[in-house]
N, C-alpha and C positions, 0 to 999 in steps of 0.2 A: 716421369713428371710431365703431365701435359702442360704445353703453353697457351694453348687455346683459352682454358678459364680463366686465366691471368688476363691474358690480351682483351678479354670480355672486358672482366673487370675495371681493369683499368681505363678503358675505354666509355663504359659506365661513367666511373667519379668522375672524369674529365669533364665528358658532356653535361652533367649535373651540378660540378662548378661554373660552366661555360651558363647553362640557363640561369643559376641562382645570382651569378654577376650582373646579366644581363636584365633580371626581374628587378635586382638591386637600383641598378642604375635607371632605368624605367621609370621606379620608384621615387626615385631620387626628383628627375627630371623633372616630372609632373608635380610636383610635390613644392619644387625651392622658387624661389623670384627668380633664380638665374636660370631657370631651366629656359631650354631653347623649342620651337614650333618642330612637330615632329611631321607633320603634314604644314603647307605653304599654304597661309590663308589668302581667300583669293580679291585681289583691293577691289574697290566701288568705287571706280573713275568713271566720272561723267563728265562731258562734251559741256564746255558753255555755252547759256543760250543762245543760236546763234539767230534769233526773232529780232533782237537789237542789236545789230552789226556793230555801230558802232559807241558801245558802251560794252564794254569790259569792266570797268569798273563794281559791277555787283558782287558782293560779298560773299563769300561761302564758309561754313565751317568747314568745309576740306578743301583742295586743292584742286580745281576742275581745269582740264585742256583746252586747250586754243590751239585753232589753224594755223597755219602759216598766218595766211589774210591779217587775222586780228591781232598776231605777235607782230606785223610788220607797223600797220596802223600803233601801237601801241609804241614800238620806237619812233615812228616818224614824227609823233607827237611829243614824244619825250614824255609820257606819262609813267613811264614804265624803269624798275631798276631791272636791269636783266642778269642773273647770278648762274655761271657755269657750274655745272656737277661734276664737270667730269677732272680726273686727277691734274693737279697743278699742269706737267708736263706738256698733257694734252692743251691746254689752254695758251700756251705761253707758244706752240705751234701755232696757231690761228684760233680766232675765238671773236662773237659778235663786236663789231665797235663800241665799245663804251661800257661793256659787260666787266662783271667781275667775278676774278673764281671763288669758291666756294664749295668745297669737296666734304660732303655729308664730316666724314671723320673730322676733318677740321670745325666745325661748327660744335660739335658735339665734346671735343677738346676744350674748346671756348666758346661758351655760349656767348658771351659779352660785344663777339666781333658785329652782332647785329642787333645791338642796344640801342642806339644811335636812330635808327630806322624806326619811323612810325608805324602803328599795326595795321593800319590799315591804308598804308602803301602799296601800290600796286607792283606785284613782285612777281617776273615771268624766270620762272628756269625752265634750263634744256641741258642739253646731256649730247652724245653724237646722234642719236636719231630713236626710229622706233624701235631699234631692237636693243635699246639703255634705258634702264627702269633708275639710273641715278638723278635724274631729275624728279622724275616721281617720291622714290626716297629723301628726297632735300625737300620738297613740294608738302611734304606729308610732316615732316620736322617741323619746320616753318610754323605750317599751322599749327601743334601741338604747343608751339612756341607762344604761340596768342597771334600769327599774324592772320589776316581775315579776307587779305585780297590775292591768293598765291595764284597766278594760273601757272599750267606748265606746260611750253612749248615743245608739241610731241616730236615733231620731225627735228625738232632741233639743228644742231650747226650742223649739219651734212646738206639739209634742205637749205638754210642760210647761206653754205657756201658754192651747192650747184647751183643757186641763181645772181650769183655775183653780187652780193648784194656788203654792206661797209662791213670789214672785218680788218683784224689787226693782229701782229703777234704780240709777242713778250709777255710779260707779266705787271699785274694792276693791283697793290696792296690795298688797299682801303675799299669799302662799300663805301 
């Protein structure tokens, strides 16, 4: 008895269940509401203009970035809510003064926690810096949400806390 045509064999149906799963689920994917990006689409963030320094305020249907410059001006003014992305714990270490956290998931848990809040409030998130896209993902919610004035502070609290500027620990419930 040879083993050889056996071991073919079976090696055969293996792989051919392994493709037909994998055509399955493919299938599936592409197919359902719940299927997931099989490639990363890649976002359209744009800089806000920065022609009027000091007018942040212009409305965007998406969520455009601000400098340092314009996120500081925009606290010092107090024009601005500023909303932390990044997870509870990290915020309640240090976080902008006056900021509140607000970590994508939780938002999405309850949407209601930013009911209260007019749409076109001027609303800066940040996240720890440029190499955290959780600002950007809170920034891009927000709007989908109806709000109309998101910017999002790209260097965020690492650039806010290398230049000493008002921050605090512990934790802030409310927007």
């Amino acid at each position: 008895m040879n083993a050889k045509p056996a071991f073919r064999r079976s090696l055969l149906e293996a792989g051919s269940i392994v493709l037909i799963g994998l055509g399955l689920g493919l299938a599936y994917n592409t197919f359902s509401s719940r299927g997931i990006d099989l490639v990363r689409k890649e976002r359209q963030l744009v800089w806000s203009p920065s022609s009027s320094p000091r007018d942040t305020s212009q409305t965007s249907p998406r969520p455009t970035l601000i400098n340092f410059d314009e996120a500081y001006r925009a606290y010092q003014e107090g024009r601005a809510i500023f909303i932390d992305a990044r997870h509870e714990e990290e915020f309640k270490e240090g976080h902008i003064r006056g900021a509140v956290s607000l970590p994508l998931k939780k938002l999405e848990a309850n949407p209601n926690l930013v009911q209260g809040i007019a749409k076109d409030t001027l609303i800066v998130t940040y996240c720890s810096g440029v190499e955290c896209e959780l600002s950007i993902d809170l920034g891009e919610k927000l709007v989908s949400m109806g709000f109309t004035n998101v910017k999002i502070f790209f260097s965020g609290w690492l650039d806010w806390q290398k230049r000493s500027l008002p921050a605090e620990t512990g934790s802030k419930e409310n927007l």
